[in-house]
N, C-alpha and C positions, 0 to 999 in steps of 0.2 A: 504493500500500500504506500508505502514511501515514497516509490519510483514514481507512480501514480502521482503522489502528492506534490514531489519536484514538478511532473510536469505539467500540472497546472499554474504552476508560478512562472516554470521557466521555457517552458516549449516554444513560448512566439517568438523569442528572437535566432533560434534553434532550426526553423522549420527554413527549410530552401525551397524556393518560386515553386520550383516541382512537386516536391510533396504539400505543400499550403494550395496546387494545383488540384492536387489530385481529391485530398480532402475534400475541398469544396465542392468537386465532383457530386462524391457520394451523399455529402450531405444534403446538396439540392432534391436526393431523393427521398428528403423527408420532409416533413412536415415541418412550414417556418419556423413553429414556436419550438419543437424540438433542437432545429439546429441551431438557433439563436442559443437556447443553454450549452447543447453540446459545443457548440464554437468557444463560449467562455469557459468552459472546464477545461477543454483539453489548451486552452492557450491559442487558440486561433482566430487572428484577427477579424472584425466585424465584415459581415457579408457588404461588400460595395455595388450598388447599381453600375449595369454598364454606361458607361458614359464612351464621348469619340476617343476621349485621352486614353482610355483602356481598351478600348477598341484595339489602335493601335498599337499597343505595345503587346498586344497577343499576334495581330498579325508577325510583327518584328521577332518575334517569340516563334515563327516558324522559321525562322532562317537559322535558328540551333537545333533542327529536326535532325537527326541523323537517317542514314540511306534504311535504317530499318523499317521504317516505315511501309507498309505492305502497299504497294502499286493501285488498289481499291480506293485506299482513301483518297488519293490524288484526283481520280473519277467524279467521290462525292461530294468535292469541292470543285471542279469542273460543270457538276450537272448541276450548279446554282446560276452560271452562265453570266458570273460577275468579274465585269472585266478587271476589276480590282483585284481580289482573289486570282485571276488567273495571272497575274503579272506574279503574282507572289507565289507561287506554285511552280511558273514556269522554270527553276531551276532542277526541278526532283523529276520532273520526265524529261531529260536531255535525251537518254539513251533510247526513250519512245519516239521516233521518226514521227510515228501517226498522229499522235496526242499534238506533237510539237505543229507542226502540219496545219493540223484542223484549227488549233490555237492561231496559227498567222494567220488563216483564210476566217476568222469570228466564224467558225461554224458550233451552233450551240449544241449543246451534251442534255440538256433536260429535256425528262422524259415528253414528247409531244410537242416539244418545241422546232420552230423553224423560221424562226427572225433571225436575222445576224446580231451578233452579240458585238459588241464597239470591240475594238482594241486597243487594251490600255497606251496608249505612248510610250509608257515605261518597260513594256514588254520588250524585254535585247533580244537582236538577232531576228532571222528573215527565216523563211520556209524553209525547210530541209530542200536538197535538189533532189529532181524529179526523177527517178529514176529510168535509161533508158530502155532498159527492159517494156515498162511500160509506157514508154513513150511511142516503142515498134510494136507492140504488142496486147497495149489494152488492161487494162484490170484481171480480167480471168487470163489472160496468155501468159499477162507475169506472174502469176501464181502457179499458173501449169509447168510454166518454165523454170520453177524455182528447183536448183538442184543441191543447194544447200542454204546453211541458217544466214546466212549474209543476203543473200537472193529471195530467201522467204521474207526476213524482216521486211529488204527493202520495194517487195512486191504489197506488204500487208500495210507499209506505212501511207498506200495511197485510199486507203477503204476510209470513209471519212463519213459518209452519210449515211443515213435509215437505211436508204435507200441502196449504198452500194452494199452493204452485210445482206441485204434480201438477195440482191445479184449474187453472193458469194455466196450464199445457201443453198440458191438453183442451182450453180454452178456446181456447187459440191455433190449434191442431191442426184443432178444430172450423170456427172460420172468424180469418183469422187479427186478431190487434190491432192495434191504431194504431203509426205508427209512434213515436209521442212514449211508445207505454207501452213497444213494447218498447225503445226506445234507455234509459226510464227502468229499466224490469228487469235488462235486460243490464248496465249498468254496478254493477248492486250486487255486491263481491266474493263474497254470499253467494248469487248465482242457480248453478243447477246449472249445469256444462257442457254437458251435454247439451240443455237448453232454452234455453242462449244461442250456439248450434249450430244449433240450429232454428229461432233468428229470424232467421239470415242469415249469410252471411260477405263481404259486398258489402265492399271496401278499406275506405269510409268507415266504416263500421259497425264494423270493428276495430281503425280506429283510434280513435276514440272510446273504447271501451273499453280499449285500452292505456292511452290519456291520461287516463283514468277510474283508472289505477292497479292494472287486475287482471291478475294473472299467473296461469300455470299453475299454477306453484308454487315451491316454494324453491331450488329448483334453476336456476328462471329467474332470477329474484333472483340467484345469487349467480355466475350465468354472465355475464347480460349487463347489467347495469347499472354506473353507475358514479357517483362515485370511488372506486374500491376500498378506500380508507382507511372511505369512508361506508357501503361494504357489509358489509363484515369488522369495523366495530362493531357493527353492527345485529346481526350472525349470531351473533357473540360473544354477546349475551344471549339468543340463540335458546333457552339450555339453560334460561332463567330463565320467558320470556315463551312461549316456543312449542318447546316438549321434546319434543310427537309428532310436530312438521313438519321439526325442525333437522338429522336425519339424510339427509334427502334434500340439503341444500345441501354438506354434511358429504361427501357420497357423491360429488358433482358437483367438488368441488375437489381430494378426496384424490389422485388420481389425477396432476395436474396438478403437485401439490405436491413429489408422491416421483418426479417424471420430473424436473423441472424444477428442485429445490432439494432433495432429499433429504436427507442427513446433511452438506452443503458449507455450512463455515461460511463461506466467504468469498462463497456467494451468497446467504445467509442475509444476510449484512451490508449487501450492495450492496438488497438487498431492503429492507433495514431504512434504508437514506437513501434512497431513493424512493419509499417507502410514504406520505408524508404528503402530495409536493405531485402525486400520481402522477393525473394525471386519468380513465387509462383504466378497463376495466373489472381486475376482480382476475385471471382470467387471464389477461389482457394485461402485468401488474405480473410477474405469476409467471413467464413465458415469460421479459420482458426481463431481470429479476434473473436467473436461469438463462443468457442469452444473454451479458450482461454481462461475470459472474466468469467 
C-alpha cells in the first residue's frame, strides 16, 4: 500500500507524454465522474478539452511514430480525406508507390467518396514515375507481366480507384494473376477484402500480409498487439488522426475496462505502475491490473 501511497503524491511529475497518453486512453472509457477521481488518485493530471494548440502538438507527436506502426493505420487516416492529415502521414508510406501516387493525384480513400481531396502545399515531393511497363501495357498487362516483387509493386502502385480494384478482380476472376502481382496487391492496406480473399488464404500468403502490417481493423489493433503503452498512445490520437475508425477500438476495450478496473482506484493505480514497462498486449495489462488489486 505504500507504493500505492507514493504514487499518488508522486506519479505526475513521473509519468512521460506516453504513458499520461495512454492513461487517458482508457480512462475516456469511463465514466466522467469516475475518471475525474481516478485521475486524482493515481497523480494524473486534469482531463484538458481539445483545443487547436493540442491539436497540434498531437499531430507533431506523429512524427516520433516509429516504422512499427502497422500499414492499416496509415489507411484510416487516409480515409478521412484530410489534406492536412495526409501531409503529415505522407512520410510513413514512402515505400507504398500506390498510396504515395493516389496522394499527388487528391484521389480520396473514404468509403463512397469521389471528390478530389485538395493537396496540402506542404505535401514534398511529386508522383512516383509511371511505370513503363504500364505505360506499353495497360493496368492488367503490367500485372500479367509482373515477373517479380519489383515489377509487381510497380504494376500494383498504379491501381488507384474503386474502380481500377473492380478491373483487377475481373481481371483476376477472369484468369487468375501472377503471383508476385497478387502478393504485390494484397499487401497494400488499401486493397478490398474481398479481393485479397480471392487471391488466397494459403498460411504463407497471410502471413505476409500480417507482416505487411494490414489489419482488419481497429479493433485488431487494439486487441492484439503490443506494448500496450504503444497501442493506447496511438488510439489516444485516434480522435485527432482517425475519428471514423476510433470507435470500433473504443468498442473492443470498453468492455474489458469496466469488468476488469471499473471505478477501483487501487487497480487503476497498480495499472498505472505497469502500464509503461508492461510488454503484453493492453488486455492482457487490463486483466492483470484487475487480477493484481
Amino acid at each position: 500500500m505504500r507504493a500505492v501511497h507514493d504514487l499518488r503524491h508522486h506519479a505526475a511529475m513521473h509519468y512521460s507524454h506516453t504513458v499520461e497518453q495512454a492513461l487517458g486512453f482508457l480512462l475516456g472509457l469511463t465514466d466522467e465522474e469516475s475518471a475525474g477521481r481516478i485521475r486524482e488518485r493515481i497523480g494524473l493530471p486534469a482531463f484538458a478539452p481539445e483545443t487547436a494548440q493540442s491539436r497540434q502538438r498531437r499531430l507533431n507527436r506523429v512524427w516520433t511514430w516509429r516504422s512499427d506502426v502497422p500499414s492499416s493505420l496509415m489507411l484510416w487516416i487516409l480515409q478521412e480525406d484530410n489534406p492536412e492529415l495526409n501531409a503529415v502521414v505522407w512520410r510513413y508510406i514512402g515505400l507504398d508507390a500506390g498510396l504515395r501516387r493516389a496522394l499527388a493525384r487528391g484521389i480520396p480513400f473514404g468509403p463512397g467518396r469521389t471528390k478530389p481531396v485538395r493537396v496540402d502545399p506542404r505535401l514534398p515531393g511529386e508522383e512516383p514515375e509511371i511505370p513503363e511497363s504500364y505505360v506499353h501495357h495497360g493496368l492488367v498487362g503490367a500485372l500479367r507481366k509482373a515477373t517479380g516483387m519489383a515489377a509487381g509493386r510497380a504494376a500494383a502502385s498504379m491501381v488507384l480507384t474503386p474502380a481500377d480494384w473492380r478491373t483487377v478482380a475481373e481481371a483476376d476472376t477472369e484468369r487468375a494473376l501472377p503471383g508476385y502481382a497478387r502478393w504485390a496487391l494484397s499487401v497494400r492496406p488499401d486493397c478490398p477484402p474481398a479481393l485479397r480473399a480471392q487471391f488466397g488464404s494459403h498460411p504463407k500468403f497471410t502471413h505476409r500480409v500480417r507482416q505487411a502490417g494490414v489489419l482488419d481493423g481497429p479493433a485488431e489493433y487494439a486487441t492484439d498487439h503490443g506494448p500496450a503503452v504503444r497501442v493506447l498512445e496511438v488510439l489516444a490520437m485516434g480522435g485527432v488522426m482517425f475519428p471514423a475508425r476510433i470507435g470500433a477500438a473504443e468498442d473492443a476495450l470498453r468492455p474489458l475496462v469496466q469488468d476488469h478496473l471499473g471505478d477501483r482506484e487501487e487497480a487503476w493505480a497498480v495499472l498505472a505502475q505497469l502500464i509503461g514497462t508492461f510488454h503484453g498486449t493492453a488486455p492482457e495489462l487490463v486483466v492483470t491490473a484487475g487480477a493484481i488489486a
